[in-house]
FIKE-994813 format. One record per residue (C-alpha): residue number from 1; chain; z, y, x. Coordinates in pm, whole numbers, padded with zeros to 5 digits. Each point is the difference from the previous one (the first is absolute). Example, Ala and Ser with C-alpha at 12.3 -4.5 7.8 and 13.67 -1.06 7.14 Angstrom:
2
<pt n="1" chain="A" up="00780" north="-00450" east="01230"/>
<pt n="2" chain="A" up="-00066" north="00344" east="00137"/>
//
This chain:
157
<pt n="1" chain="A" up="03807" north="22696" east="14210"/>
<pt n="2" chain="A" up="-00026" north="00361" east="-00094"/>
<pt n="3" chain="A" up="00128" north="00182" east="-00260"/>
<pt n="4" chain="A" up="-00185" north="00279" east="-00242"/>
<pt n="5" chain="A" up="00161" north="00240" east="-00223"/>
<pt n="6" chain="A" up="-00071" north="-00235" east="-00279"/>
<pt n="7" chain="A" up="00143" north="-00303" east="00122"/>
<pt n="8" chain="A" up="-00078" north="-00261" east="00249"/>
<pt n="9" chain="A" up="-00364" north="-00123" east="00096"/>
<pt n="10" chain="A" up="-00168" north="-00278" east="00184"/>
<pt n="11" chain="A" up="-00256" north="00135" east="00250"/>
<pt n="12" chain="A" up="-00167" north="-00269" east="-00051"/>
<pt n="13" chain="A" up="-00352" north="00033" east="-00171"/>
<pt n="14" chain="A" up="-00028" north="-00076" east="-00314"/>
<pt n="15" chain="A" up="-00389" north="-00086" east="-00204"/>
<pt n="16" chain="A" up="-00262" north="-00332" east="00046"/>
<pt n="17" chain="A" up="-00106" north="-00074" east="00330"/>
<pt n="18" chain="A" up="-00410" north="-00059" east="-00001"/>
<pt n="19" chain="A" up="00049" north="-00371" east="00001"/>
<pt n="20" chain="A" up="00158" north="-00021" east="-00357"/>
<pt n="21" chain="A" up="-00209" north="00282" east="-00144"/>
<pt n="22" chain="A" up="-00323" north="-00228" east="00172"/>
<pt n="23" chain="A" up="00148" north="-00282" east="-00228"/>
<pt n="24" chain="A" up="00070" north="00114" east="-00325"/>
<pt n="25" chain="A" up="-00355" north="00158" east="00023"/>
<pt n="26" chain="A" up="-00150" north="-00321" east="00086"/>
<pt n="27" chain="A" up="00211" north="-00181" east="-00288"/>
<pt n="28" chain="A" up="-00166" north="00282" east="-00282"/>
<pt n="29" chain="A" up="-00336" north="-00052" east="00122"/>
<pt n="30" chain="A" up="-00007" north="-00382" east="-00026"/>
<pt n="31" chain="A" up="00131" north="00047" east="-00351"/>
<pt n="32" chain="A" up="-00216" north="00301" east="-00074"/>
<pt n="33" chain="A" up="-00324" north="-00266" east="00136"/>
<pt n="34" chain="A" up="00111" north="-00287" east="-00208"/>
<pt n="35" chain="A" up="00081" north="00199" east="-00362"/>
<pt n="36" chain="A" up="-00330" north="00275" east="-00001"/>
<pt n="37" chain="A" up="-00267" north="-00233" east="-00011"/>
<pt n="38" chain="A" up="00180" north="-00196" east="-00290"/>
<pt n="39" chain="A" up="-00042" north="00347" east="-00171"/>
<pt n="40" chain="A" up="-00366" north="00010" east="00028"/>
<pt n="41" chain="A" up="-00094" north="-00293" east="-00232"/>
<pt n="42" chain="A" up="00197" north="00087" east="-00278"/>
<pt n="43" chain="A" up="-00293" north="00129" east="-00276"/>
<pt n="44" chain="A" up="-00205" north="-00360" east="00152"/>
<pt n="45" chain="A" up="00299" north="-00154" east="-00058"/>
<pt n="46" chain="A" up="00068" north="00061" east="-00375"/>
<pt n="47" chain="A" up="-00392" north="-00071" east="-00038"/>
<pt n="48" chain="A" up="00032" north="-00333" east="00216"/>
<pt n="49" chain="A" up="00299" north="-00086" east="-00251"/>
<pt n="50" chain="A" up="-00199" north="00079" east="-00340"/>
<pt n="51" chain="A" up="-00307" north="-00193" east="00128"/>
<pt n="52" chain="A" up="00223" north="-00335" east="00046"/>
<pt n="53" chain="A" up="00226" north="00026" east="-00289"/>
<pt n="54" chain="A" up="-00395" north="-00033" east="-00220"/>
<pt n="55" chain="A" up="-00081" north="-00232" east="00228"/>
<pt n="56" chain="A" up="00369" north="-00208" east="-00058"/>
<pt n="57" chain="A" up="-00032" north="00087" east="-00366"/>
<pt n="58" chain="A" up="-00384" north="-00186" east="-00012"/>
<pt n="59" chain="A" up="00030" north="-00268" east="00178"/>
<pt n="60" chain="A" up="00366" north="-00087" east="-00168"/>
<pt n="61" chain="A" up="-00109" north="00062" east="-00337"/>
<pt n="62" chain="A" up="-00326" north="-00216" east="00077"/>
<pt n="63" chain="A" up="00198" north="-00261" east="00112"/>
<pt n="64" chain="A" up="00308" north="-00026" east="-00245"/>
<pt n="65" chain="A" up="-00310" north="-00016" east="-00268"/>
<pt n="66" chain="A" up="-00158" north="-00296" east="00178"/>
<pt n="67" chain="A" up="00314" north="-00190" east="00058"/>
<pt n="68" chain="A" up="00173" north="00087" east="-00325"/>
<pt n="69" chain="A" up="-00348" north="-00075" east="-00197"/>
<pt n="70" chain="A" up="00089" north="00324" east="-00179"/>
<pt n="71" chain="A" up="-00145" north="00332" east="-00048"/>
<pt n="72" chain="A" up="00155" north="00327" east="00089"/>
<pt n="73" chain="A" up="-00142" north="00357" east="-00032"/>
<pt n="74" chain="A" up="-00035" north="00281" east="00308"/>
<pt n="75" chain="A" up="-00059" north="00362" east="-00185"/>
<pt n="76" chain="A" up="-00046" north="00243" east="00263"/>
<pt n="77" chain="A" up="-00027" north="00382" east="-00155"/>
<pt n="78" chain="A" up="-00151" north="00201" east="00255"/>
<pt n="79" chain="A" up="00116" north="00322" east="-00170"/>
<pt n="80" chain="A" up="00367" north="-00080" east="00012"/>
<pt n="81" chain="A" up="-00068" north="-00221" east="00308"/>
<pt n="82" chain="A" up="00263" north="-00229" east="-00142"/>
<pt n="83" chain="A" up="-00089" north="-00372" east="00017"/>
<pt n="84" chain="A" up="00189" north="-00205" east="-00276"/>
<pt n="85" chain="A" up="00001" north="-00361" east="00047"/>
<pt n="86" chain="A" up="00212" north="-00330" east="-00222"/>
<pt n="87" chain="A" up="00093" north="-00335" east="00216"/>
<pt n="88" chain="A" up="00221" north="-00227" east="-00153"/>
<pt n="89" chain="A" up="00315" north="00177" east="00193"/>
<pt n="90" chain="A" up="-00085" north="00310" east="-00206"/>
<pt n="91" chain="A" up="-00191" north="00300" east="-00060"/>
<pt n="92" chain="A" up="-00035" north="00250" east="00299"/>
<pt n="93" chain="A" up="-00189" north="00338" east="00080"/>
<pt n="94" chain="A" up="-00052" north="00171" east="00309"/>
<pt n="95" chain="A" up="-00156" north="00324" east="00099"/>
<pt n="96" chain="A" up="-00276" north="00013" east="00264"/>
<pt n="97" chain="A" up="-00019" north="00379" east="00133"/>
<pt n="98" chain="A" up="-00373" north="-00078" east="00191"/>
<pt n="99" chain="A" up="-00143" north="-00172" east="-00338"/>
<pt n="100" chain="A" up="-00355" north="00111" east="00027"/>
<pt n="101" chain="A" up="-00287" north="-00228" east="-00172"/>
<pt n="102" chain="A" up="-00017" north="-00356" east="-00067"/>
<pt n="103" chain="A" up="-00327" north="-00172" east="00005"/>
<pt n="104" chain="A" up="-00073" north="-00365" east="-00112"/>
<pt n="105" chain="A" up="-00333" north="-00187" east="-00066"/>
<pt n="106" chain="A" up="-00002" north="00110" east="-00340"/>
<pt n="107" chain="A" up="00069" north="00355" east="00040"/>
<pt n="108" chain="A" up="-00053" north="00238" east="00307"/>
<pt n="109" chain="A" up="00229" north="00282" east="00135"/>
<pt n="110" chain="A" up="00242" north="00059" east="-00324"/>
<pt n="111" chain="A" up="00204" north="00317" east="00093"/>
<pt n="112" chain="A" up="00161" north="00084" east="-00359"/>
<pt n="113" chain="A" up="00162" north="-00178" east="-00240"/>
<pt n="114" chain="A" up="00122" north="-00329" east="-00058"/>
<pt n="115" chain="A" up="-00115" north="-00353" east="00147"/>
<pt n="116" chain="A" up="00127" north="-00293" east="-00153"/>
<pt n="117" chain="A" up="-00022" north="-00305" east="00306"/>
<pt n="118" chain="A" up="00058" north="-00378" east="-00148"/>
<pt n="119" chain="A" up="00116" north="-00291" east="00206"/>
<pt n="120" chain="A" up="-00127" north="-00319" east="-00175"/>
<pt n="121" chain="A" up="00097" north="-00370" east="00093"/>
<pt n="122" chain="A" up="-00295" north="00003" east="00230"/>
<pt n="123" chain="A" up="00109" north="00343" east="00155"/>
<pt n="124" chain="A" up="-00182" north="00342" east="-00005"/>
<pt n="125" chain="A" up="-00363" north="-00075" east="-00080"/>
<pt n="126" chain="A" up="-00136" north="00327" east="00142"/>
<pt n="127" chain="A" up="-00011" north="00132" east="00358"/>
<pt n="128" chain="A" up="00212" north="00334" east="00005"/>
<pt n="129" chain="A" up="00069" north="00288" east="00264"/>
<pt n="130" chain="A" up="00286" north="00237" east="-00031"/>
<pt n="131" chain="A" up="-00078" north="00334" east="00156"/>
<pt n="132" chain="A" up="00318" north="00206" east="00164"/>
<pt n="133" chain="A" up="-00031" north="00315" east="00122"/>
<pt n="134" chain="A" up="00284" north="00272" east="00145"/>
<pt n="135" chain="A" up="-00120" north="00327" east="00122"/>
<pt n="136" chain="A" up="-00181" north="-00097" east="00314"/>
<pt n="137" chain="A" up="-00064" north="-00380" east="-00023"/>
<pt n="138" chain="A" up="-00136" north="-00273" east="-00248"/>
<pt n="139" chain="A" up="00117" north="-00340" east="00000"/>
<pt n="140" chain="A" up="-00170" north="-00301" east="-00236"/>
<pt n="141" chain="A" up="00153" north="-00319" east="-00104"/>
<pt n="142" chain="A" up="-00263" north="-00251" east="-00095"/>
<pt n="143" chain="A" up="00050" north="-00308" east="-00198"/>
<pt n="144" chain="A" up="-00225" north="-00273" east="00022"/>
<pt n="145" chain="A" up="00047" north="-00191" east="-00312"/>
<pt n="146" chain="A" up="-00161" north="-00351" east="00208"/>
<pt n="147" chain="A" up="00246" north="-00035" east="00235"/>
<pt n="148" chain="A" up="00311" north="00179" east="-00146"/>
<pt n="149" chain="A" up="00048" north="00239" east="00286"/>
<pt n="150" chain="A" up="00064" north="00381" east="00016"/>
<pt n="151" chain="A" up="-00134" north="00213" east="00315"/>
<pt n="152" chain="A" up="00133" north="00310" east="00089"/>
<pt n="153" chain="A" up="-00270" north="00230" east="00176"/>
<pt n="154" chain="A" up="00047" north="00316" east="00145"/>
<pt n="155" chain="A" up="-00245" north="00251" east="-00084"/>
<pt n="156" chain="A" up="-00068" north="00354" east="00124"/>
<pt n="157" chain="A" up="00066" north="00329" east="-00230"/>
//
């Protein structure tokens, strides 16, 4: 062992050999390669989301008012884009950012205003499709009053 003028010193080298410095690079690329692409659906995402919450929302409300033998009310205000619904566990409201139109047999492509849906004992009497759109992409829940189902369908912007 030598000695310095400050003090005693290993000559030994001290810093990462290439192996470990190969390894922890490895170990951040993995993780970079599994958490970017999660990153690149985000804006779908939040569309995706929206499109099956109306889509929950219709086909729960059409069948509570089937099985219940009760009528309940869907108002959808497409200037707000708050959708305000009554079950009999309460009164609720959400807001749907992508609101766009709504279009049902009766009328075609509403984009302002106030629509007033009703969910008889036989169910919605009217087909309906919910349009969503974000900045680049449109999305369109249709309800087909026969069946009871909602479809989601992606759409380009």
């Amino acid at each position: 062992m030598q000695i310095s003028k400050t003090g005693i010193y290993n000559k030994k080298a001290t810093g990462f050999t290439l192996l470990e410095l190969l390894v922890v690079i490895f170990i951040l690329s993995l993780i970079t390669a599994l958490v970017i692409p999660s990153f690149y659906g985000i804006g779908e995402g939040k569309l995706k989301s929206e499109a099956g919450k109306i889509a929950s929302l219709l086909r729960y409300l059409n069948d509570t008012a089937i099985s219940r033998k009760e009528t309940f009310f869907l108002t959808l205000n497409l200037d707000t884009k708050i959708a305000k619904w009554e079950t009999p566990e309460g009164k609720y409201s959400e807001k749907f950012e992508s609101l766009l139109t709504i279009s049902t047999t009766a009328t075609k492509n509403i984009s302002r205003g106030e629509i007033t849906l009703f969910f008889n004992p036989l169910g919605l009497q009217e087909s309906l499709i919910v349009t969503l759109k974000d900045k680049e992409q449109e999305m369109y829940v249709s309800f087909n009053p026969l069946s009871g189902r909602a479809k989601i369908i992606s759409g380009s912007g």
